[in-house]
C-alpha positions in Angstrom: 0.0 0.0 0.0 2.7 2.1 0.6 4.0 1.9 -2.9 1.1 3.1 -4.4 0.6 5.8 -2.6 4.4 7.2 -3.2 3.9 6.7 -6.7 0.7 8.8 -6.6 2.9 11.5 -5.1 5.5 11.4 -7.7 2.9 11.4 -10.5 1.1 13.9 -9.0 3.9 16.5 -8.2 5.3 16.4 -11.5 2.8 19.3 -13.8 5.3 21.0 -15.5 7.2 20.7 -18.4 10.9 19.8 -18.6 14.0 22.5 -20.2 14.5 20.1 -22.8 10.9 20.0 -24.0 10.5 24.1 -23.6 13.8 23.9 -25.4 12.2 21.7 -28.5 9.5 24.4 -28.9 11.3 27.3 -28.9 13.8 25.7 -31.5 10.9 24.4 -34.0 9.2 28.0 -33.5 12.8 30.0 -34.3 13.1 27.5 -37.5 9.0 28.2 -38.7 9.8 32.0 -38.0 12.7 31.6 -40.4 11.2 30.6 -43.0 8.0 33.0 -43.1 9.9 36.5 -42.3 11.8 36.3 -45.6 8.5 35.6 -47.8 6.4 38.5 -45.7 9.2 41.1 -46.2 9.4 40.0 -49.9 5.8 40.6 -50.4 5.4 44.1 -48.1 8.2 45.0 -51.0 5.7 44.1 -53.5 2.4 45.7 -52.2 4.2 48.9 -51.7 5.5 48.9 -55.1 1.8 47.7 -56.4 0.9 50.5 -54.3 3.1 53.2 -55.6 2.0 52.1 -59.4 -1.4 52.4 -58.5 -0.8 56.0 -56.9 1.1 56.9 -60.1 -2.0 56.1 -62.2 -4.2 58.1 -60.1 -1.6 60.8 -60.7 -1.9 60.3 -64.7 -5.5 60.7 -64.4 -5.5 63.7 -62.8 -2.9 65.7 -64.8 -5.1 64.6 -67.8 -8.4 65.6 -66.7 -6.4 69.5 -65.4 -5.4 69.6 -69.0 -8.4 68.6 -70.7 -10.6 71.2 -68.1 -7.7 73.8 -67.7 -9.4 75.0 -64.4 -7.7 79.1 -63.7 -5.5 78.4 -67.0 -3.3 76.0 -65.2 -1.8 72.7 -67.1 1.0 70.6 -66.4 3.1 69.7 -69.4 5.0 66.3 -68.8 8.3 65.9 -70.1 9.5 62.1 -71.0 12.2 60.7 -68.5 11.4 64.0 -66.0 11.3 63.5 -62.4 8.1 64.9 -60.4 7.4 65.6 -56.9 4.6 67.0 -55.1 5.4 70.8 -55.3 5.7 70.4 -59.5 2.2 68.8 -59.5 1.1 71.6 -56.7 -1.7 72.8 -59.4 -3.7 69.3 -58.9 -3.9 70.7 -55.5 -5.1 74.3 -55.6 -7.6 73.5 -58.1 -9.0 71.0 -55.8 -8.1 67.5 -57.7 -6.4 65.7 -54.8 -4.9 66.9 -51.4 -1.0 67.4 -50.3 -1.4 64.0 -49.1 -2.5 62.3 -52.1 0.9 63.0 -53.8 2.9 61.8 -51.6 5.0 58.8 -53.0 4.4 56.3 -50.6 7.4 54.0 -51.5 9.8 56.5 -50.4 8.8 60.2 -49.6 12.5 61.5 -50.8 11.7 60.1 -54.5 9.2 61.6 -56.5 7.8 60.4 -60.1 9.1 59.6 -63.3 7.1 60.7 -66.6 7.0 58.0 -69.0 5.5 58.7 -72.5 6.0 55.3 -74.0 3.4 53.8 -71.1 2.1 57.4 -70.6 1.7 56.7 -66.9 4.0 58.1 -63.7 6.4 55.7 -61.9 8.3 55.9 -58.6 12.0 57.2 -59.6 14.6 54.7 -58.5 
């Protein structure tokens, strides 16, 4: 009788779990983490680019519709291979096409656009 009841006390003591198997864990979760990071990064990379096309079409549309209305006599004449920021394309802005903050390139604020006329649409300068 004694017997069983020490090995009721052993069993019931033990209600943790060991280093080793906390160890295990933390290993298989640092290996899982390894390989997701990379792809998530990879496609924040892409979205914000997607993003920053996307913006740049919005942009096209705008300077087209300025020039086709020609609100207060303002246009905007786009130059092939010519890099834009918000201040150039400032007339969308007091004529009420788009806010300061729609201009904003939101890849990277210290870039502004590049005029293509071969796709005839703006894209984030490099």
């Amino acid at each position: 009788m004694t017997n069983s009841t020490n090995n009721k006390k052993i069993t019931t003591l033990r209600k943790g779990f060991t280093l080793i198997e906390i160890l295990i864990v933390v290993v298989i979760i640092g290996v899982l983490a390894a390989l997701v990071v990379p792809s998530v990064t990879g496609a924040l990379d892409d979205a914000n680019i997607e993003a920053a096309d996307a913006r740049g079409g919005q942009i096209t549309t705008m300077v087209t519709r300025l020039n086709q209305f020609q609100p207060n006599g303002d246009t905007i004449v786009l130059t092939n291979a010519t890099s834009y920021n918000a201040t150039a394309l400032n007339k969308l802005v007091t004529n009420g096409y788009c806010s300061a903050e729609d201009l904003v390139n939101q890849v990277n604020s210290a870039k502004g656009w590049t005029w293509s006329a071969s796709t005839r649409k703006f894209t984030p300068t490099p």
